[in-house]
N, C-alpha and C positions, 0 to 999 in steps of 0.2 A: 272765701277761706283761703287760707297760703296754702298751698301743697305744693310738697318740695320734689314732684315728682313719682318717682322710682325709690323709696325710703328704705335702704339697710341697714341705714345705722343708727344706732338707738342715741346717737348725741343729736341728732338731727329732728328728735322728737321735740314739739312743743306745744304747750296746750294752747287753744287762745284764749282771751279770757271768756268768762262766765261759764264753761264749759265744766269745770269738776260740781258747782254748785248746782246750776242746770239739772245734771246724771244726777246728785244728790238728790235732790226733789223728785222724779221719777221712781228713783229707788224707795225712797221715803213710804211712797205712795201705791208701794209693793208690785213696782214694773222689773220683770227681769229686763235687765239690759245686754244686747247681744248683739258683736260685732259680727257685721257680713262684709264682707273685701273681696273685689277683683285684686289680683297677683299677678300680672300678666308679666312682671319682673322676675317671677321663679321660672314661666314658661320661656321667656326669654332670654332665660340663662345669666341675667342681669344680677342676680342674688340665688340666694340658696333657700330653703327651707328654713333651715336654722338661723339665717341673718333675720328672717321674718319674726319669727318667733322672740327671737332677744329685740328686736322693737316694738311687739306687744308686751312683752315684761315691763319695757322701759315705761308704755304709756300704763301699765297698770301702774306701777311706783308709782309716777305722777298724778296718778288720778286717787291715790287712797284718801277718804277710808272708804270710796265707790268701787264697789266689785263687778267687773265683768263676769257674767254668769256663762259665759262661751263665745268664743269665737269661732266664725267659720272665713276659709279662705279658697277662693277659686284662682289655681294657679295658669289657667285655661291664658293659651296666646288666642289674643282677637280673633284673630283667620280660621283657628282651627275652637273653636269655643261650644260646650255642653251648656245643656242647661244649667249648668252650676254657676255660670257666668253671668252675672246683671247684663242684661234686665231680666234674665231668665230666674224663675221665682226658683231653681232648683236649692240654693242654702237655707233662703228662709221655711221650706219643708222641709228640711231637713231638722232646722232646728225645732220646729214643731212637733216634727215627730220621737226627737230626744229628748228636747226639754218638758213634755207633753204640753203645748204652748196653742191656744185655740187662738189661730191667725182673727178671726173676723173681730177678735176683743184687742188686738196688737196693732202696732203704728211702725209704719219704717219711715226713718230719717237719713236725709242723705244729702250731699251738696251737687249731685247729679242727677240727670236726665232718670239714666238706667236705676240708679236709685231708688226714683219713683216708680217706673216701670214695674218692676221687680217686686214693688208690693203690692202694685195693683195686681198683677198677675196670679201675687199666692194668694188674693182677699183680702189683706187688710184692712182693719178698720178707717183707717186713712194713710196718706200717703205724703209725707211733708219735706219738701227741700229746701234747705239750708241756702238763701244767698245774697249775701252781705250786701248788694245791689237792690235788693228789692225794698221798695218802700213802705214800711208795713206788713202785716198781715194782709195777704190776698186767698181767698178758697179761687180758685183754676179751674176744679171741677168736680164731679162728686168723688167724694171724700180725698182730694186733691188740693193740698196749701205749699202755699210758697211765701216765708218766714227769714227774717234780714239774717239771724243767728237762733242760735241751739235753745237760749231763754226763752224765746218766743215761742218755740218748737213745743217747749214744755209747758209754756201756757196753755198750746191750742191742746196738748196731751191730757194734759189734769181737767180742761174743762170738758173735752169730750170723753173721757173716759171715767167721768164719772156715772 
């Protein structure tokens, strides 16, 4: 996946493809869908709160008519980092405990390590990374995949969760 880094600014957002149709299907198939993000650009004084925020807007515009149901953001620098931080499962309980969200029926998706981590730690149903490198579908381990893109992702989503 591209990542442009350190993202403030909402010109700088871009979906890649398959990626709005993907969330569609999930949603479809009555999955909230819920952004978790390290920030480690607010802790570092690299961007503000508010720049963060007007580039989740940006990606919600581009992603309608798919609704993110919440986002959560850990602004935590590396060095000094809570559990709120991936891999530390502290947002996805969080959001479980808001959204009333029973993690063992949920999948976290992500194009990193901590990604994964992070859902194995709050229980997740499974745990899938995103990486365009990878040749196929591979399971890694229990309830552990690693998926080329986000389509696949939602493959391995709708067949295990049903």
């Amino acid at each position: 996946m591209w990542d442009p880094g350190f993202c403030s600014d909402p010109c700088q957002v871009e979906l890649l493809p398959g990626i709005p149709a993907a969330l569609a299907r999930l949603q479809s198939a009555g999955f909230k869908l819920i952004i978790v993000t390290n920030q480690s650009g607010i802790g570092r004084g690299f961007f503000t709160e508010a720049e963060f925020w007007m580039v989740q807007d940006r990606l919600q515009e581009l992603l309608k008519p798919v609704e993110i149901a919440a986002v959560y953001f850990c602004p935590d620098h590396p060095d000094r980092a809570t559990n709120c931080r991936k891999p530390g499962p502290g947002m996805l309980l969080q959001a479980a405990e808001n959204l009333d969200i029973d993690l063992s029926a949920s999948f976290m998706v992500g194009d990193k390590e901590s990604d994964v981590q992070a859902g194995v730690h709050a229980g997740v149903q499974a745990a899938i990374r995103v990486d365009p490198s990878a040749d196929g579908l591979a399971k890694i381990g229990r309830n552990v995949w690693v998926v080329p893109d986000l389509e696949a992702a939602a493959d391995v989503i709708l067949r295990l969760g049903d």
